[in-house]
VOLUMDREN-267485 format. One record per residue: residue number from 1; y negated, z, x of N, C-alpha, C, CB in turn. Coordinates in steps of 0.1 Angstrom, whole numbers, m for minus. Each point is the difference from the previous one (the first is absolute). Last residue first. Glycine has a CB too. Layout:
% residues N
+-----+-------+-------+-------+-------+-------+-------+-------+-------+-------+-------+-------+-------+
|   i |   n_Y |   n_Z |   n_X |  ca_Y |  ca_Z |  ca_X |   c_Y |   c_Z |   c_X |  cb_Y |  cb_Z |  cb_X |
+-----+-------+-------+-------+-------+-------+-------+-------+-------+-------+-------+-------+-------+
| NUM |     Y |     Z |     X |     Y |     Z |     X |     Y |     Z |     X |     Y |     Z |     X |
...
+-----+-------+-------+-------+-------+-------+-------+-------+-------+-------+-------+-------+-------+
This chain:
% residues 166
+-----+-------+-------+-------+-------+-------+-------+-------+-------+-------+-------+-------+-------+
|   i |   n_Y |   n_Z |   n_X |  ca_Y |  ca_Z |  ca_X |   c_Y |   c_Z |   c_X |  cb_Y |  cb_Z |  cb_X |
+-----+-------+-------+-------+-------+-------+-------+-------+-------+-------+-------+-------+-------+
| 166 | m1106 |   557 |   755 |    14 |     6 |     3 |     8 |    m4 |    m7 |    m7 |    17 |     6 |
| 165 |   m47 |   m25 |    12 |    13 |    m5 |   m10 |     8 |     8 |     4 |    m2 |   m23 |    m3 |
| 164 |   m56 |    19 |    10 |    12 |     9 |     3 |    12 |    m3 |   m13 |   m19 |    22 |    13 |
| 163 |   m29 |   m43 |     4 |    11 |     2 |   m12 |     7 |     5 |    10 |    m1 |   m18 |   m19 |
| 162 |   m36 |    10 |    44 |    m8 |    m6 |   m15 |    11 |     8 |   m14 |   m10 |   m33 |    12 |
| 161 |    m3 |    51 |    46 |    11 |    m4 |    m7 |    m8 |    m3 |   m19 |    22 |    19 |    22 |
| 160 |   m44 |   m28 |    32 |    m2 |     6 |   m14 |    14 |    m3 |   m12 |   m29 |    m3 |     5 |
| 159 |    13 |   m22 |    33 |    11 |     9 |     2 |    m1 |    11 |   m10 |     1 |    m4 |    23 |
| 158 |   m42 |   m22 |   m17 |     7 |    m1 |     7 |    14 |    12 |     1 |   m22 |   m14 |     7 |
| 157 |   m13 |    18 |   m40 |    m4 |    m1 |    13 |    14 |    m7 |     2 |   m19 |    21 |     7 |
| 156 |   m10 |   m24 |   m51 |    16 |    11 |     6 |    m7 |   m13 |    11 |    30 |    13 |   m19 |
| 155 |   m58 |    m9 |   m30 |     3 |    m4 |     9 |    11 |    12 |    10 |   m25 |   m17 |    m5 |
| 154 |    18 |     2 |   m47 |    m2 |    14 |     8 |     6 |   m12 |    16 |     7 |    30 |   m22 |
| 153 |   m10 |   m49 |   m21 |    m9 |     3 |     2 |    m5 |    14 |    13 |     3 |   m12 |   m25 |
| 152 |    42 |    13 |    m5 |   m11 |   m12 |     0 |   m15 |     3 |     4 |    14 |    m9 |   m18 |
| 151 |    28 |    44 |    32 |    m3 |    m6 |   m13 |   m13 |   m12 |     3 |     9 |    25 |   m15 |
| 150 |    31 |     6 |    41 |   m11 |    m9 |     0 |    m1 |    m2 |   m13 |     2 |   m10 |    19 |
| 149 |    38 |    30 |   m10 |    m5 |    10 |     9 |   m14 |    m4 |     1 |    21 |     5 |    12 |
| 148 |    27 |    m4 |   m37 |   m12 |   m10 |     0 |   m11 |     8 |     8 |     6 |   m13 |   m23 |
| 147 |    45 |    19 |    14 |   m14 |     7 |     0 |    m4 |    m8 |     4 |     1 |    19 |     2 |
| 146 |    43 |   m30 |    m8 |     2 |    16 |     1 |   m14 |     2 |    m9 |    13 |     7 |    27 |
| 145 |    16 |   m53 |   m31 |   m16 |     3 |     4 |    m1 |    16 |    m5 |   m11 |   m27 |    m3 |
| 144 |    61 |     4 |    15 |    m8 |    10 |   m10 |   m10 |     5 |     5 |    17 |     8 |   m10 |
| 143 |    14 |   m51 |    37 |    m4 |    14 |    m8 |    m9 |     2 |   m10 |     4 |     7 |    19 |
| 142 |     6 |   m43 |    28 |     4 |     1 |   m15 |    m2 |    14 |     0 |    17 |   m19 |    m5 |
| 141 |   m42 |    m4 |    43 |     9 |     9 |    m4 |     1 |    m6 |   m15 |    m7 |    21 |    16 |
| 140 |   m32 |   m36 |     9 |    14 |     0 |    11 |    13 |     1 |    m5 |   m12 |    11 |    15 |
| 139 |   m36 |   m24 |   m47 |    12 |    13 |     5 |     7 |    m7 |    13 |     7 |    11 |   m28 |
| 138 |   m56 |   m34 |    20 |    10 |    m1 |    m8 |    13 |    14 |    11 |    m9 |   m35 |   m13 |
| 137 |   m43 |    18 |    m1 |     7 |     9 |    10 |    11 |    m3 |    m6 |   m14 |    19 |     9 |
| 136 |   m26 |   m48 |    m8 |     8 |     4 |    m9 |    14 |     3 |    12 |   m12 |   m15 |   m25 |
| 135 |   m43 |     5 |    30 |    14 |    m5 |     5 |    11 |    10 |    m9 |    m8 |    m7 |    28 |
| 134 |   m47 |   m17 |   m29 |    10 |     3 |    m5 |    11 |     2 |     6 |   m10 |    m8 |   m12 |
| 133 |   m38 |     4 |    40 |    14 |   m11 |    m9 |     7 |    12 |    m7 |     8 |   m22 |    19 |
| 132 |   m49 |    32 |    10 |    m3 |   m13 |    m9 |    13 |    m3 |    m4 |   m21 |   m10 |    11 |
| 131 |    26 |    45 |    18 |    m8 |    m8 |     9 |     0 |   m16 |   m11 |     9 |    16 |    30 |
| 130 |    21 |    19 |   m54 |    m5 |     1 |    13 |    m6 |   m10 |     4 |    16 |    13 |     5 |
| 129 |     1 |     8 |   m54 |   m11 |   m10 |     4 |     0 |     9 |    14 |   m16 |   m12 |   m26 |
| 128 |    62 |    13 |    m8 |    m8 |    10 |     7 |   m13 |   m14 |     9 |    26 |    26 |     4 |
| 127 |    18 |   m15 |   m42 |    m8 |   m12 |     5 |   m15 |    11 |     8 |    11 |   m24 |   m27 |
| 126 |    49 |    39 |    15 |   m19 |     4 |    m1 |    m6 |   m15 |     7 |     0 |    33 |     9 |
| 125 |    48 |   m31 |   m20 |    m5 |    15 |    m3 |   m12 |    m3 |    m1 |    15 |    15 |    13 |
| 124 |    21 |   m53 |   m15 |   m11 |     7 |     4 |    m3 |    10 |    m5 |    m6 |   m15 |     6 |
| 123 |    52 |     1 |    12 |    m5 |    m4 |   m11 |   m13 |     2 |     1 |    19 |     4 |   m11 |
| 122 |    19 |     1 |    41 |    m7 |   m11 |     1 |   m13 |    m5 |    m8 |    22 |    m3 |     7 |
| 121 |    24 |    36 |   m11 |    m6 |    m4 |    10 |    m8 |   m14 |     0 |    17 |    15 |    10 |
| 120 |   m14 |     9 |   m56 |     8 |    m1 |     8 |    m7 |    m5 |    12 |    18 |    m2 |   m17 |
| 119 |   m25 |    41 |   m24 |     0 |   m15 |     5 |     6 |    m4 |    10 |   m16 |     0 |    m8 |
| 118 |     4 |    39 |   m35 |    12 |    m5 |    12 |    m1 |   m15 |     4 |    16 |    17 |   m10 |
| 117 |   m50 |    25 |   m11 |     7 |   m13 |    m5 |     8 |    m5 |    13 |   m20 |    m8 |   m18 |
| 116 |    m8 |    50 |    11 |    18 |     4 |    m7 |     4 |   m17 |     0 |    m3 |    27 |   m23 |
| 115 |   m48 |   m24 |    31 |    11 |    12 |     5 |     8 |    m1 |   m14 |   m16 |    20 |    19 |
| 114 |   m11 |   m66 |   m11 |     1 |    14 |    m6 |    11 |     7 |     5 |    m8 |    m6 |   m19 |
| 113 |   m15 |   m43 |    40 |     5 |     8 |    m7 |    m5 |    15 |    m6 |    15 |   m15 |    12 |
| 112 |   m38 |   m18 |    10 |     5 |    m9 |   m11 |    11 |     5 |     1 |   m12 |   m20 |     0 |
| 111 |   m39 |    33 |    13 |    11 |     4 |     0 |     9 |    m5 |    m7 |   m10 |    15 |     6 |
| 110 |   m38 |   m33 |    15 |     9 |     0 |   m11 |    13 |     8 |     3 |    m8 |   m23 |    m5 |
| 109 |   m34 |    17 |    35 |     0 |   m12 |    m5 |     6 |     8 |   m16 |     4 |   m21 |    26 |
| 108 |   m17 |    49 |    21 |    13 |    m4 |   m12 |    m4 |    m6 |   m14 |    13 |    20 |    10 |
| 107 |   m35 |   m21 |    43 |     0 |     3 |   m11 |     7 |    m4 |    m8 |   m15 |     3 |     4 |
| 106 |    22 |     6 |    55 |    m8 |    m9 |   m12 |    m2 |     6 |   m10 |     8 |   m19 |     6 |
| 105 |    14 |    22 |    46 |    m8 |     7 |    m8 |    m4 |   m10 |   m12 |    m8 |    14 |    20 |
| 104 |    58 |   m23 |    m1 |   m15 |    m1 |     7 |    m9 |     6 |   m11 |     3 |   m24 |    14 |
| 103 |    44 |    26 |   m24 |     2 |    m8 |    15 |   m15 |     0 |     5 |    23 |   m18 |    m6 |
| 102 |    m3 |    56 |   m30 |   m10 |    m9 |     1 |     0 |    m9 |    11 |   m11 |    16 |   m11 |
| 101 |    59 |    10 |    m9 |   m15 |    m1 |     7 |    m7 |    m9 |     4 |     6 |    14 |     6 |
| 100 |    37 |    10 |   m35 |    m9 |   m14 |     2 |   m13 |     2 |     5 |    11 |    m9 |   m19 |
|  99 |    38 |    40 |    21 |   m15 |     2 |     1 |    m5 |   m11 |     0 |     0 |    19 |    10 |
|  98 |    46 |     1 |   m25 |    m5 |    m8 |     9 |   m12 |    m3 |    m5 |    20 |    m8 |     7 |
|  97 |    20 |    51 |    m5 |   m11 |    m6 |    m9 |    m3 |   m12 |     4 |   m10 |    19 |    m4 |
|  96 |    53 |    m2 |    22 |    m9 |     8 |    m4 |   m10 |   m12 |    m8 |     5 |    22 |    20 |
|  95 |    51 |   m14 |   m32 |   m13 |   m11 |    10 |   m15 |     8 |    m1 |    12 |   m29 |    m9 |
|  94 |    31 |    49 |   m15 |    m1 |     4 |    12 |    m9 |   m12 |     9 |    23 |    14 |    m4 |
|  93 |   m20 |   m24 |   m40 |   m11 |     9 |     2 |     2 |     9 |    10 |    m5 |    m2 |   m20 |
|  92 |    33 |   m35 |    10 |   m21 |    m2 |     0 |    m4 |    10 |     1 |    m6 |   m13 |   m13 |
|  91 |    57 |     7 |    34 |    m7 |    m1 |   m13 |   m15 |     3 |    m2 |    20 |     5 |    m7 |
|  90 |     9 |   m32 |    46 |    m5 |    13 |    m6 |    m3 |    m3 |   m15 |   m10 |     8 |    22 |
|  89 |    24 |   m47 |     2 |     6 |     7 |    m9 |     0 |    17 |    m2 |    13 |   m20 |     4 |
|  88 |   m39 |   m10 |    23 |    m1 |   m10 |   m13 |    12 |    12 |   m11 |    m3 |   m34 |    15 |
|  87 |    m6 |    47 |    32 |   m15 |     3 |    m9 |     4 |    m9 |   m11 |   m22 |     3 |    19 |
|  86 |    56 |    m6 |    15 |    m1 |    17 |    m9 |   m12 |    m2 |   m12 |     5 |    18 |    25 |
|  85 |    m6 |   m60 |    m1 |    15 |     1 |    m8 |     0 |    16 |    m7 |    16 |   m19 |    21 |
|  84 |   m49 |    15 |    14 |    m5 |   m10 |   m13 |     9 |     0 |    m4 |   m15 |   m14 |     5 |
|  83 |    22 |    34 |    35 |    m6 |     6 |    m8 |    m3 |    m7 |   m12 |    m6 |    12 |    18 |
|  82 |    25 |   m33 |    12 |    15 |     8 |    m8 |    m9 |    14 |   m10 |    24 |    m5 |    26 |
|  81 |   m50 |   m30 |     1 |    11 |   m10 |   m15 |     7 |    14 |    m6 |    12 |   m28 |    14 |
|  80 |   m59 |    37 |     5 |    17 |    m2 |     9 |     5 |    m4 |    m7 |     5 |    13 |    12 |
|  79 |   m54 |   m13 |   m26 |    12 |     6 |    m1 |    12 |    m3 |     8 |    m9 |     2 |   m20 |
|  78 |   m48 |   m12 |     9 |    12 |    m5 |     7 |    11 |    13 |    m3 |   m14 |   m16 |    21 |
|  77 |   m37 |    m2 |   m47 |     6 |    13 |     4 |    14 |   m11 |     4 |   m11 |    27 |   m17 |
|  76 |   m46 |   m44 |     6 |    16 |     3 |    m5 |    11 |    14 |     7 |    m1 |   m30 |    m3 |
|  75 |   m50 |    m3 |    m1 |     4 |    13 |     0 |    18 |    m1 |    m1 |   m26 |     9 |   m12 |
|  74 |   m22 |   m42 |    28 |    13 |     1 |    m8 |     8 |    14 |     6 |     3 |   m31 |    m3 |
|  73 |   m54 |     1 |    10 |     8 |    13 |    m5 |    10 |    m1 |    m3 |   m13 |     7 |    m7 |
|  72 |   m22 |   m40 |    34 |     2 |     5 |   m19 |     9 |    11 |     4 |     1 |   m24 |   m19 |
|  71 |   m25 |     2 |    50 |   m10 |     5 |   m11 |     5 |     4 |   m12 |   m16 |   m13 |     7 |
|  70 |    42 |    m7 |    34 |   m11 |   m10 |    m3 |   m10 |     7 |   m13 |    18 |   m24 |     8 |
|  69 |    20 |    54 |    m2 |     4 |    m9 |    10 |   m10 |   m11 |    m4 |    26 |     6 |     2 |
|  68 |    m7 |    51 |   m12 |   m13 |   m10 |     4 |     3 |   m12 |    10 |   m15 |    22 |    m4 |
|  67 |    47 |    17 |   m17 |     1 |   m13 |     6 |   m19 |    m5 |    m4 |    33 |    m6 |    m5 |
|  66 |    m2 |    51 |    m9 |    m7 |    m6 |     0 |    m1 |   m11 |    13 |    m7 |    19 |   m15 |
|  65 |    44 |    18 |    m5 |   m10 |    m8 |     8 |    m7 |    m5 |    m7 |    10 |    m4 |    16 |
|  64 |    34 |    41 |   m22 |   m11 |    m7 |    m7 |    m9 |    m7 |    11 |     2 |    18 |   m19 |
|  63 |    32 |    16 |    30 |     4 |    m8 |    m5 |    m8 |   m11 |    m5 |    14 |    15 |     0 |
|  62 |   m38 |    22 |    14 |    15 |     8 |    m5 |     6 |   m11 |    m7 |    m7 |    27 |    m4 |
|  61 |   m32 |   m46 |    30 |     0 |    11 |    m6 |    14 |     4 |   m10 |   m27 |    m3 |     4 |
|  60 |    m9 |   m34 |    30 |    16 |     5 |    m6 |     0 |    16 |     0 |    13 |   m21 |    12 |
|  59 |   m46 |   m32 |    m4 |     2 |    20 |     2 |    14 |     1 |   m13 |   m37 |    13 |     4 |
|  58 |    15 |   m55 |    31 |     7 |     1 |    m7 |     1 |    17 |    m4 |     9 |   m24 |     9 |
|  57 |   m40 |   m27 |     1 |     0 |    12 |    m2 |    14 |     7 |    m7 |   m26 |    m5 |     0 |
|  56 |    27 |   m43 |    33 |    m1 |    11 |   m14 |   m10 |    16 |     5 |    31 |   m11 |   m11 |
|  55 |   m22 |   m42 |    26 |    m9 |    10 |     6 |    m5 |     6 |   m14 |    m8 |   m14 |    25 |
|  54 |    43 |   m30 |    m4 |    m7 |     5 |   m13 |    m8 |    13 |     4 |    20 |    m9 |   m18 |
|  53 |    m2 |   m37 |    46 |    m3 |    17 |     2 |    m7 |    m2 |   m17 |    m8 |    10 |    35 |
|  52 |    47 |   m50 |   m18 |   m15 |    m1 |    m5 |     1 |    18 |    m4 |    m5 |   m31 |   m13 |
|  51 |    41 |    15 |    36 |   m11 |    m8 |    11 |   m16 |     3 |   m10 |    20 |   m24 |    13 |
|  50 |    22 |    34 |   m36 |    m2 |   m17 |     4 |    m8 |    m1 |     7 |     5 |    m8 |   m16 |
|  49 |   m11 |    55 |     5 |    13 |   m10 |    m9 |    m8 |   m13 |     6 |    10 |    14 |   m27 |
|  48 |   m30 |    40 |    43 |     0 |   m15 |     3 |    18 |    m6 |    m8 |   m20 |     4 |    29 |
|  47 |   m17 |    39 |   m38 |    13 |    m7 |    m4 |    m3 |   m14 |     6 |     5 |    13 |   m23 |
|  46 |   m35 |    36 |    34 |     4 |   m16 |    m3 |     8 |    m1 |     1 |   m11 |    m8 |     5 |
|  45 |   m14 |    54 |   m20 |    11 |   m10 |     4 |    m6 |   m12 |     2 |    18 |    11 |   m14 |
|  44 |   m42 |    41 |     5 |     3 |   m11 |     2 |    11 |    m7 |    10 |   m20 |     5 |    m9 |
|  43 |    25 |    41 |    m6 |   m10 |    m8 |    m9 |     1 |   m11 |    m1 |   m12 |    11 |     3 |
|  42 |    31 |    24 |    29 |     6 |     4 |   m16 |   m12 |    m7 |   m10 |    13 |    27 |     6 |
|  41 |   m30 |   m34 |    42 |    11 |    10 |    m5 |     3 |     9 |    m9 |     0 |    m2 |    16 |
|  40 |   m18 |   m48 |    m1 |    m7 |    11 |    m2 |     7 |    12 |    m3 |   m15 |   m15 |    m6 |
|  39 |    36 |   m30 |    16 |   m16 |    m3 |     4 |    m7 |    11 |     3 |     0 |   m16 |   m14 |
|  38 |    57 |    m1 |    12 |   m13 |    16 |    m8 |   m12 |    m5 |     6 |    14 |    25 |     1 |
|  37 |    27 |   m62 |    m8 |   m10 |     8 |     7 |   m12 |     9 |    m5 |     8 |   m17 |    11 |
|  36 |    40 |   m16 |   m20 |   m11 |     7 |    m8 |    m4 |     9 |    15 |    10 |     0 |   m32 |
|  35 |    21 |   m44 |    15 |    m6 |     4 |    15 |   m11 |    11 |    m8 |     3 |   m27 |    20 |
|  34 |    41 |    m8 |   m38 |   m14 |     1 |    m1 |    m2 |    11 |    11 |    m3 |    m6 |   m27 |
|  33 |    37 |   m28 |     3 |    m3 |     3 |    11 |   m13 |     6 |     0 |    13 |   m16 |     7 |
|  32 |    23 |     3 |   m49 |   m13 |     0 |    10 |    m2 |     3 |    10 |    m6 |     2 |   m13 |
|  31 |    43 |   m18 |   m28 |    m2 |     6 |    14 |   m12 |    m4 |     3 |    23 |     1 |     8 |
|  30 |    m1 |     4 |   m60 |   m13 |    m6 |     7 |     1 |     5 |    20 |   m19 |     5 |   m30 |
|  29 |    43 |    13 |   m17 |    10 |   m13 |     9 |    m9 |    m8 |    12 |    15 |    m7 |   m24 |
|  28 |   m41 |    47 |     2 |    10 |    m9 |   m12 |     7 |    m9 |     8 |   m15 |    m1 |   m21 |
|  27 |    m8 |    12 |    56 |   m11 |    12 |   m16 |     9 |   m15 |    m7 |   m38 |    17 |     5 |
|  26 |    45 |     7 |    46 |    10 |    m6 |   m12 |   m10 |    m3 |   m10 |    22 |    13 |     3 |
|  25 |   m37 |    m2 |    50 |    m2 |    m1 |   m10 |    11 |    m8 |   m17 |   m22 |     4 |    21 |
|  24 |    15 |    11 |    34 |     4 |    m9 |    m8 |     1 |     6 |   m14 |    10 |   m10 |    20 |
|  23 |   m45 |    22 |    24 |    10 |     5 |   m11 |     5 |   m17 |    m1 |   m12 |    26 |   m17 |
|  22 |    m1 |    m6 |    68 |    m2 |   m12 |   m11 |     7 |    12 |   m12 |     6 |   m30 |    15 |
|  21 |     8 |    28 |    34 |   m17 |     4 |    m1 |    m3 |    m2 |   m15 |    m8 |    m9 |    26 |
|  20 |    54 |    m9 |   m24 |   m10 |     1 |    13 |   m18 |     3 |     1 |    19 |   m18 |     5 |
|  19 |     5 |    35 |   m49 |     6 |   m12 |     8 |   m10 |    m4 |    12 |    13 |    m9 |   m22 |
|  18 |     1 |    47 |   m26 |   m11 |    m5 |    18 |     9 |    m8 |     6 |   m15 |    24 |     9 |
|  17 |    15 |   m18 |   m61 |     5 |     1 |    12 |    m9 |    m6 |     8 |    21 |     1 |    m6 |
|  16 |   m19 |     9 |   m54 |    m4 |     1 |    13 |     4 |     1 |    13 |    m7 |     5 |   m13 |
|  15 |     8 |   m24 |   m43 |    12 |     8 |    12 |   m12 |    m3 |    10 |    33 |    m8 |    m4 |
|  14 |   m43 |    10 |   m53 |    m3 |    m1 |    16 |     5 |     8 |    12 |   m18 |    m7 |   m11 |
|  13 |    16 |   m12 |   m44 |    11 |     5 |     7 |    m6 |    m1 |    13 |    20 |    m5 |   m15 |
|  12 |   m56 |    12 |   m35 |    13 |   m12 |    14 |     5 |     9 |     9 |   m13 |   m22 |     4 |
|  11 |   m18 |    21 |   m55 |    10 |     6 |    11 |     4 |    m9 |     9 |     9 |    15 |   m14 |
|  10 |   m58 |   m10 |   m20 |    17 |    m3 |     1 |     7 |    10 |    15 |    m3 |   m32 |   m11 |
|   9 |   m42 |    45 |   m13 |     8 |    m1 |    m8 |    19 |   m10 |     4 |   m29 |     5 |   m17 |
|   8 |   m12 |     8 |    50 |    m4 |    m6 |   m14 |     9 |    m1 |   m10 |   m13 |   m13 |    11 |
|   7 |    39 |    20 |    29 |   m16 |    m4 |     7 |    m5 |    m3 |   m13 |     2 |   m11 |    26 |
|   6 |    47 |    37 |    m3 |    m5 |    m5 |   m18 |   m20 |     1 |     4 |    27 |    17 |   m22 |
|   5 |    24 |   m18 |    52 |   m11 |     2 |     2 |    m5 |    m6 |   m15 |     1 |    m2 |    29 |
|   4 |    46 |    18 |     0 |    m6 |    m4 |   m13 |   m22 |     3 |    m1 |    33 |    10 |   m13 |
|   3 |     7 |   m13 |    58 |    m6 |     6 |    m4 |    m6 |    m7 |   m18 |    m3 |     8 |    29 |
|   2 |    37 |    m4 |    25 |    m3 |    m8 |   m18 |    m7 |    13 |   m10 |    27 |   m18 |     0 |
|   1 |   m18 |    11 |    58 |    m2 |     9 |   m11 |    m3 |    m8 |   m12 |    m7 |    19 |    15 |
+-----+-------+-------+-------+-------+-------+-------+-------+-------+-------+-------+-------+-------+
């Protein structure tokens, strides 16, 4: 199964097949071998590649994930290739909304856009203070900042939608 996968603002082409007990893995002309095991059901994973186990957190939701892997976070959404080809040439506003959400509880540092401004995948939305550091949220998505949903100084929980785009 070929699949389009967008992690932080890029893209990649990822073919999927089971092979003896096993995935083979395509990511960009790349063959991998890899081995995934449910640990916990519908949570935790291990990814054994090259003999070396990774040991994700993974949650999934109407296309969209999350990935917890060594403390950090990475969000993105997967698509079937042939679904991702329809979704590039819909028109915008048969696309539904896309929701930027908080990756861990903290305080909103800075809002560094405005509703009605158009930015693109990758850019930053919100600088937000978790566990003593600065991290600067940056969009998944291109689009029209719908609603702003935080303002400075206001602390959000975990998963807490920050901007709403369309």
């Amino acid at each position: 199964m070929k699949y389009q996968v967008r992690i932080s603002g890029q893209e990649f082409k990822v073919g999927i097949k089971e092979k003896e007990g096993g995935l083979q893995v395509d990511l960009g002309g790349k063959q991998i071998n890899a081995h995934l095991v449910e640990l916990k059901k519908n949570r935790i994973y291990s990814l054994l590649v090259d003999n070396r186990a990774y040991d994700l957190e993974i949650r999934r939701q109407d296309g969209e994930f999350e990935i917890n892997y060594g403390g950090r976070k990475y969000s993105g959404e997967i698509l079937q290739e042939t679904l991702a080809k329809l979704k590039s040439t819909a028109p915008q506003e048969v696309l539904k909304q896309k929701k930027l959400k908080a990756p861990m509880p903290g305080l909103i540092v800075r809002v560094e856009v405005q509703e009605g401004q158009v930015i693109k995948s990758g850019e930053g939305v919100v600088i937000m203070e978790a566990m003593k550091m600065e991290n600067e949220i940056k969009s998944p998505y291109e689009g029209k900042v719908k609603k702003i949903l935080v303002r400075e100084k206001q602390t959000v929980d975990k998963d807490q939608v920050l901007v709403v785009l369309e």
